[in-house]
Structures are given as C-alpha cells and as structure tokens.
C-alpha positions as CSV (number, residue, x, y, z in Angstrom):
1,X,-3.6,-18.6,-7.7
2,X,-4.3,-14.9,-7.8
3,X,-4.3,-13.1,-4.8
4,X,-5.6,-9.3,-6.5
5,X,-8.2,-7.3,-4.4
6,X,-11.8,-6.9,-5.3
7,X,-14.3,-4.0,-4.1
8,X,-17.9,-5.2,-3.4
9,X,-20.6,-2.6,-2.9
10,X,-24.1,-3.3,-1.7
11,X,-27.1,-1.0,-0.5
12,X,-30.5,-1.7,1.1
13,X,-33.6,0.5,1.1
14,X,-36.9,0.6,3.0
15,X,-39.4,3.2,3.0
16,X,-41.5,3.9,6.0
17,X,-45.4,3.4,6.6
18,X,-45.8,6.8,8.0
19,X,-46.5,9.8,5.7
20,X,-43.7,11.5,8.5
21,X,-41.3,9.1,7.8
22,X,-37.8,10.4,6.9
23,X,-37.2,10.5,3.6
24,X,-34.0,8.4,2.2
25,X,-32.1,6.6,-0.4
26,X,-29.0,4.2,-1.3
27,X,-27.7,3.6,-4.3
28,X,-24.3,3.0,-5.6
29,X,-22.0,1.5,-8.4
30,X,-19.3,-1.0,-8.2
31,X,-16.2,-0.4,-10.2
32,X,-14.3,-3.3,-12.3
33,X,-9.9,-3.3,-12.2
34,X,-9.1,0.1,-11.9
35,X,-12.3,2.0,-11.7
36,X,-13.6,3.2,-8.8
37,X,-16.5,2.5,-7.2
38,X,-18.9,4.0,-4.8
39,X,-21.8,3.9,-2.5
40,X,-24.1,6.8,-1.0
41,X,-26.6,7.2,1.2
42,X,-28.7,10.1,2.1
43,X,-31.9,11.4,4.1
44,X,-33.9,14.1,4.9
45,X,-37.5,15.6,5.1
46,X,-40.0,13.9,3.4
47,X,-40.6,16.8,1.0
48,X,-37.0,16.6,-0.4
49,X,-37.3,12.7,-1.3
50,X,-37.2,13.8,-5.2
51,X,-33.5,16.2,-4.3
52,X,-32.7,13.5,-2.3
53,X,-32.7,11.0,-5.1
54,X,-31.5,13.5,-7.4
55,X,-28.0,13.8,-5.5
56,X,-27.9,10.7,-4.8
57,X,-28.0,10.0,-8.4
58,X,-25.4,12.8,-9.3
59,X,-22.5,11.3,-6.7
60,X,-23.2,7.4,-8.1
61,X,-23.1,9.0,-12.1
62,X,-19.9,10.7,-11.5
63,X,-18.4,8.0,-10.8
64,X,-20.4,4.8,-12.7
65,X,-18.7,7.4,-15.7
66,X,-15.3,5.5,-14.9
67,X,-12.7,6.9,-12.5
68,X,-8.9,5.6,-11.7
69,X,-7.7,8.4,-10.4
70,X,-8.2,11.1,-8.2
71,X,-10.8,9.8,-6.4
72,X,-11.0,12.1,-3.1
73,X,-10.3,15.2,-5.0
74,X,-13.7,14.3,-7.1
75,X,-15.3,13.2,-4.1
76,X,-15.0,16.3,-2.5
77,X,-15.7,18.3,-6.2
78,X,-18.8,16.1,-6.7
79,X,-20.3,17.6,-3.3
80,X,-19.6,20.9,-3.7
81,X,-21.6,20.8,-6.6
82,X,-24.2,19.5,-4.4
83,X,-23.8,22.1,-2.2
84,X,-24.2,24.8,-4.6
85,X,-27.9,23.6,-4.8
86,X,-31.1,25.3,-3.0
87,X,-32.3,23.2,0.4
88,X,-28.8,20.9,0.0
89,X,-28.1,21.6,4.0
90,X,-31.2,20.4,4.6
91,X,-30.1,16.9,3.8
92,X,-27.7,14.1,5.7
93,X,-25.6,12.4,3.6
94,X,-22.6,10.0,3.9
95,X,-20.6,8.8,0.8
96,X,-17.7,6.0,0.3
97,X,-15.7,5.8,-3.0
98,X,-13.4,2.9,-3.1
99,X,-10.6,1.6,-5.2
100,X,-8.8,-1.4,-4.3
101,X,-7.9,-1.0,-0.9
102,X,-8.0,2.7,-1.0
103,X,-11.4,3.9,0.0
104,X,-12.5,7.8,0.6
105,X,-15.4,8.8,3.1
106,X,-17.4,11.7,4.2
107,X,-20.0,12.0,6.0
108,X,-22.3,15.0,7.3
109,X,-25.7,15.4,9.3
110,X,-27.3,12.1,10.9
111,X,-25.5,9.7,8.4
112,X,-22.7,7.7,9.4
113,X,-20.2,6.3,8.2
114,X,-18.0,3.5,10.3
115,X,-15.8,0.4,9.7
116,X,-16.5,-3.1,10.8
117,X,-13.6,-5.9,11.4
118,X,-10.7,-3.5,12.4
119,X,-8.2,-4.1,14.7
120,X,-8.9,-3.2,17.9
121,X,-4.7,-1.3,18.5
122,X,-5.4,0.2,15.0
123,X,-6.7,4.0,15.8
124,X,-6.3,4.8,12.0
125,X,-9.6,3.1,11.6
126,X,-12.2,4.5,13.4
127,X,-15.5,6.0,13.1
128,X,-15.2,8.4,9.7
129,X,-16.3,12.4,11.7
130,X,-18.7,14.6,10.2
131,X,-17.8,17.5,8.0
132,X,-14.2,17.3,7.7
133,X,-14.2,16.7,4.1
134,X,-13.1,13.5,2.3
135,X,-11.0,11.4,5.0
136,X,-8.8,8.5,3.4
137,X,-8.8,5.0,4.4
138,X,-6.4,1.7,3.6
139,X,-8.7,-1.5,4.6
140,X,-7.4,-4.8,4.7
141,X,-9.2,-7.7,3.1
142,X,-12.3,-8.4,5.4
143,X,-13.3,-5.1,6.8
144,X,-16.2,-3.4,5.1
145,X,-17.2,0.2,5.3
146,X,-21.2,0.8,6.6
147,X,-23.1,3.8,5.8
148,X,-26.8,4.6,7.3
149,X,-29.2,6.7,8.1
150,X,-30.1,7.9,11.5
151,X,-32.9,5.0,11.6
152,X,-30.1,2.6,12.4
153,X,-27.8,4.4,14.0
154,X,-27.9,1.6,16.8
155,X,-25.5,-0.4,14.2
156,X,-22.4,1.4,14.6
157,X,-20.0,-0.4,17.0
158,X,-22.4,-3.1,18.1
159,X,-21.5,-7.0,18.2
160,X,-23.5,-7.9,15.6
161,X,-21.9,-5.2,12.8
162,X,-18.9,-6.8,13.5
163,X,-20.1,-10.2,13.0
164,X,-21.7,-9.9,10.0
165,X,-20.6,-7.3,7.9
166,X,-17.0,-8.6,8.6
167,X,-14.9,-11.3,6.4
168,X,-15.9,-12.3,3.2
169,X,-18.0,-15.1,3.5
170,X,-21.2,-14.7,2.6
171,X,-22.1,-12.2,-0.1
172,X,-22.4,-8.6,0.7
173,X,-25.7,-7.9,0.4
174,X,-26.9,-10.7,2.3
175,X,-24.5,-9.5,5.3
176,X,-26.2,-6.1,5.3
177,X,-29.4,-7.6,5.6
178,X,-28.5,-9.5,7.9
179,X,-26.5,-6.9,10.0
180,X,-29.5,-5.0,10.1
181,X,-32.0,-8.2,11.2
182,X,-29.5,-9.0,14.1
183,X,-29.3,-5.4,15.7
184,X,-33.1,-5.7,16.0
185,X,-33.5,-2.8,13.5
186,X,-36.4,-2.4,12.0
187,X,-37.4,0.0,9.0
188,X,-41.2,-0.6,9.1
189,X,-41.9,2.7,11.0
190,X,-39.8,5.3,9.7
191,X,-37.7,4.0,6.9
192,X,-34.0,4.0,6.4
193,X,-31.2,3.1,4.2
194,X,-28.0,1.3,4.6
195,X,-25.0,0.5,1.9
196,X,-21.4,-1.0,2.6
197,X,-18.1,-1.1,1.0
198,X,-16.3,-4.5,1.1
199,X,-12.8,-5.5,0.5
200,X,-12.0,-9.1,-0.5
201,X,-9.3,-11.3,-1.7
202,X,-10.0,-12.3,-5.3
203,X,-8.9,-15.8,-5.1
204,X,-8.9,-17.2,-8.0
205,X,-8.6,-21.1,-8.4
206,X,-7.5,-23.5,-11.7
207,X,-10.3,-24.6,-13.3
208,X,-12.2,-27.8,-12.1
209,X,-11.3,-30.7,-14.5
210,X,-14.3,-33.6,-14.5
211,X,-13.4,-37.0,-15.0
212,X,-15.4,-36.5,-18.1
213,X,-13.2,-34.3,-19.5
214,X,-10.6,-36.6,-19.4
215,X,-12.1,-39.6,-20.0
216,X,-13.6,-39.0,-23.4
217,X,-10.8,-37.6,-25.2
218,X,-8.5,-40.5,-23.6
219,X,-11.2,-42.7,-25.4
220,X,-11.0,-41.5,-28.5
221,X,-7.6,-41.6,-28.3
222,X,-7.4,-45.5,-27.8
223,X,-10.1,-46.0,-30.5
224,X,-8.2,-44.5,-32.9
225,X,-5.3,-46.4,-32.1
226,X,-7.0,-49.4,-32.4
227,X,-8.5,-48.6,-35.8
228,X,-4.9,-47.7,-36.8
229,X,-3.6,-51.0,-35.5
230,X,-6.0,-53.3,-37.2
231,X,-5.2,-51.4,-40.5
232,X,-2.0,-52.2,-40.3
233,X,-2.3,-55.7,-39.7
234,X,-5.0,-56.3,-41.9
235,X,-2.1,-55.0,-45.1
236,X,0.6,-57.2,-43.4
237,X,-1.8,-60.3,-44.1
238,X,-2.5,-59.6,-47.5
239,X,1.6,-59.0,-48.7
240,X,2.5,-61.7,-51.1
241,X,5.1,-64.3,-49.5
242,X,8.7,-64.4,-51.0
243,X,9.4,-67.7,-52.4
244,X,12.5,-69.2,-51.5
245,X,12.7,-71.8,-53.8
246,X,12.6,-69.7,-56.7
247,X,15.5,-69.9,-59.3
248,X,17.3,-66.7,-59.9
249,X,17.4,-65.3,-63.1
250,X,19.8,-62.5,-62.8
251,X,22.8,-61.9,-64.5
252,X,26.2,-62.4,-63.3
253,X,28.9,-60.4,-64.8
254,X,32.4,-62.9,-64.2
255,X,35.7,-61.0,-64.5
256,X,38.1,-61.9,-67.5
257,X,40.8,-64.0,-66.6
C-alpha cells in the first residue's frame, strides 16, 4: 500500500444580513503531486467587497497557474503585489500555501491563522503571528491549518477546533462546517469566512475483487474445457478399429544362403 501524502483544501463563506456587515471572502485551490496548493481568506469594509475579491482572486491564480517550487518566496511576492495597491491596508487577510507536508502562512489584521491537532510539547506549532512575513510549517498527517475572519475568532484554540478539524476522517469540508456549528458560531449577523489546510495519508488499497469477477471467467474456463473434451472423444469413437485377423500382405525380403 502507498503511504504518499495528500493536501486537502476547503473554504466556507457566509454573507451577513446587515448592510454593516464586514465584508469577506474564501477561496482557494488545491494542488495535485507536486503543485502547490493554497487557501485565502480575507475581510474588510463593506465598500471594499469587489478589492477584497479581487485579491483574493490574485493569491488563489498565482498559484492554481502550477507551483513546485519556491513556494514562500512567491507567497510573500504575491502580496507585495497586493500591497502596492490603493486601500490594500485597509484589508485583513491570512493566506496558507501548502505542498505536501510543507505549508507557508501569513497572516495580517483580524485574520488568523492557527493549527489544530498539534502536540501539546511541540512549540514549533503554534498560532501563525501577524505581520512577520511568510512563516514555514512541517505538519504531520492529521493536523490541519484554519484560517478566519474576526467573526469566528472564538475558534482558535477551543475544544471543539481540535475535535473536528483534526484527523482525517471525515472530509474536510464537512469538518469546517462542522467546526464552526460546534463553537456556537454563527454567520447570520455579520458574515464571515473560514478555509483549512489538511494533511492526510494517501492510503491507497488493492483493488476490491468481487466474487463475480472471478467466478465468470472461471466459468468460461470450465466450459470451454468441456467443449474441448467432448470433441475429443466424439473423434476417438469414430476411428476405424484395426483388425487383427487380417492377413499381411507385405513383403519379406529373406537373405541368400
């Protein structure tokens, strides 16, 4: 069985019922073998919600274009560039690009970024800080990384984050739903937007043989013996007997005294 490490990536949105509601957005891409994957999440005022989507977009783009290498330095590239545009530090934003194992974060404003089923001796990983850059990360299979929005801030260390959103299984997106249902979170107010980062065994099993799948061939086999059988006997019924009593005929060649 094969033992290789996959990268699962899953995001949840909900916009608020209030026209003050924070704006925000998830969205991310999941890579295949060696391409990178990522996941972002950002929010801000509700006047930005076309930016935010916008930036969002650029950071999932970059790397849905196929990445294997380099991954922190174009993290941290891919938000300068977001920098460089006009109302960008008006926005929150946290970001996870993972390959394999290896997974880069950052993390700036009211989003957060944290890890769920970490040892409790490991100090390596802990809570991603805030603005100081692209920080590097080796998970182990089970743990997942959470990003969200202020709106469910109440997630990060809690019981239930490390219930859910730890292990592999159930699928991904059904653990960040349900992370989010068991911390009492609700996003019916003022909207949020959550995304993980999982990191899984791929096992991969032999294929299930039915007894179908033998039977019939083992079937046909048999048939055909059969068929071949009879055929055979039916010419060994139909040869024509040697006579024993026949006189022989031949020629015998005596030597010359």
């Amino acid at each position: 069985m094969s033992t290789a490490l996959k990268v699962e990536i899953a995001w949840l949105n909900q916009p608020g019922r209030h026209l003050t509601s924070i704006a925000s957005l998830a969205d991310g891409f999941t890579g295949t073998g060696a391409i990178a994957g990522v996941a972002v999440v950002a929010e801000g005022p509700p006047l930005l919600q076309g930016f935010i989507g916008d930036v969002v977009a650029l950071l999932r783009d970059t790397f849905a274009e196929g990445v294997a290498y380099g991954i922190g330095d174009l993290l941290e590239d891919s938000i300068e560039e977001v920098d460089e545009r006009p109302s960008a530090g008006e926005i929150s934003l946290a970001v996870a690009a993972a390959l394999g194992s290896e997974v880069w974060v950052y993390s700036r404003g009211s989003c957060r970024v944290f890890i769920t089923g970490r040892d409790p001796d490991d100090g390596v990983l802990d809570d991603a800080a805030p603005g100081e850059g692209a920080r590097h990360l080796l998970l182990k299979p089970g743990q997942s990384v959470i990003l969200m929005t202020e709106g469910v801030g109440r997630l990060v260390r809690s019981d239930a984050a490390e219930s859910c959103a730890c292990g592999c299984r159930r699928p991904l997106d059904d653990s960040l739903r349900h992370l989010v249902e068991e911390t009492g979170i609700r996003f019916r107010k003022t909207g949020g937007s959550a995304a993980a980062v999982r990191v899984c065994r791929d096992v991969r099993k032999l294929p299930s043989v039915s007894l179908r799948t033998i039977l019939y061939p083992v079937l046909v086999l048999l048939a055909v013996l059969a068929a071949v059988t009879m055929v055979c006997h039916g010419n060994g019924d139909h040869e024509t007997p040697v006579n024993s009593g026949a006189v022989d005929t031949s020629e015998t060649v005596m030597p010359l005294d």
